[in-house]
C-alpha positions as CSV (number, residue, x, y, z in Angstrom):
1,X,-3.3,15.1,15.6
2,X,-3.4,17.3,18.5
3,X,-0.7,19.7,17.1
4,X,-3.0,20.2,13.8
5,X,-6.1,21.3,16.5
6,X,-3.5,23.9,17.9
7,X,-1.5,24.8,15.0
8,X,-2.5,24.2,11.4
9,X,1.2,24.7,10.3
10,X,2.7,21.7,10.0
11,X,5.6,19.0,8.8
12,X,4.8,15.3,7.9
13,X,7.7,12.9,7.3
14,X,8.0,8.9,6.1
15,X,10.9,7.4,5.7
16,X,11.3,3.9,4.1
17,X,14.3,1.6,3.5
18,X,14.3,-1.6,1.3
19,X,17.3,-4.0,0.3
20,X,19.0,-1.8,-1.7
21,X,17.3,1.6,-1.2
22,X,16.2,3.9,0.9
23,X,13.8,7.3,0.9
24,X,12.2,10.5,3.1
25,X,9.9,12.5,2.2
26,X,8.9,15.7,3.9
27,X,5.8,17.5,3.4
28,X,5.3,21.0,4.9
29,X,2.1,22.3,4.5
30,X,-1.4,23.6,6.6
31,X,-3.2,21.0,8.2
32,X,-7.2,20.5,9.0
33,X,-9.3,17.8,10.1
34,X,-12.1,15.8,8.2
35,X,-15.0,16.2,9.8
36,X,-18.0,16.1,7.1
37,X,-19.3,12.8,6.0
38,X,-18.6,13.1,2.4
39,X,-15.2,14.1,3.6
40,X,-14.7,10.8,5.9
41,X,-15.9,8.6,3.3
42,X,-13.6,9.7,0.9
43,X,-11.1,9.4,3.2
44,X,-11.7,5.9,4.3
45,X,-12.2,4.2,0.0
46,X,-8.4,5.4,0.1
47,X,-7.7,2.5,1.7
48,X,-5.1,3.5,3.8
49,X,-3.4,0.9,5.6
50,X,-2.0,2.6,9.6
51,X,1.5,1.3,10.6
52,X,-0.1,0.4,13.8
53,X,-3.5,-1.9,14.0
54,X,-5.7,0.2,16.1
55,X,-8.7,1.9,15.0
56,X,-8.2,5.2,13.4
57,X,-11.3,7.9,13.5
58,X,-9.9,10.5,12.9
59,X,-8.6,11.8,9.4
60,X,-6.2,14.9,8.6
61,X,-6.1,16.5,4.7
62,X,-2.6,18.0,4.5
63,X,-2.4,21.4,1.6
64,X,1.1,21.3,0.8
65,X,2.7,24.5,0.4
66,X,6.5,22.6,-0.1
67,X,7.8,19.0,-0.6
68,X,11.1,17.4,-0.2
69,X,12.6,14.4,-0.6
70,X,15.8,12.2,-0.8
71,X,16.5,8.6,-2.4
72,X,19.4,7.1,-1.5
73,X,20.9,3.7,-3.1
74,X,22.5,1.8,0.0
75,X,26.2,0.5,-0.7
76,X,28.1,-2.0,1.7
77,X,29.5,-1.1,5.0
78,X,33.1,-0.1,4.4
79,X,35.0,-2.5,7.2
80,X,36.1,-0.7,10.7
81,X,39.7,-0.6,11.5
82,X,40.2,-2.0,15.3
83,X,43.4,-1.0,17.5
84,X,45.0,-3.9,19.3
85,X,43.8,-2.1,22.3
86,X,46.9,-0.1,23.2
87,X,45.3,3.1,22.1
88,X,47.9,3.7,19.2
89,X,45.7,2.9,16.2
């Protein structure tokens, strides 16, 4: 939040991973703050739900100029070979 005050350059990333799956999305873009109340309003009937439960005032409208992302489908951890401890594997 402070960084979009300074700089209205920015880079937004989420990340999530499920069972079987896993994403990231970047999102490059110029950044500015809501401040009007038809602005806020809007904002809040999107009913955005933070990560963390604490109050959240202030709202921040990313333009992107570029997106990215990955999906990745998770396979099974392939099993480590282990030395006997001799350091000759």
């Amino acid at each position: 939040m402070a960084e979009a005050t300074i700089n209205d350059d920015v880079v937004f990333e989420a990340d999530g991973i499920h069972d079987e799956e896993a994403w990231s999305v970047v999102v490059r873009g110029s950044a500015r703050e809501l401040r009007t109340d038809a602005e806020l309003t809007a904002a809040r009937e999107l009913d955005l739900h933070p990560w963390t439960p604490t109050p959240k005032e202030h709202f921040v409208r990313i333009a992107p100029t570029e997106i990215s992302g990955r999906h990745f489908r998770l396979g099974e951890q392939p099993e480590q070979q282990l030395g006997d401890g001799t350091g000759a594997a």
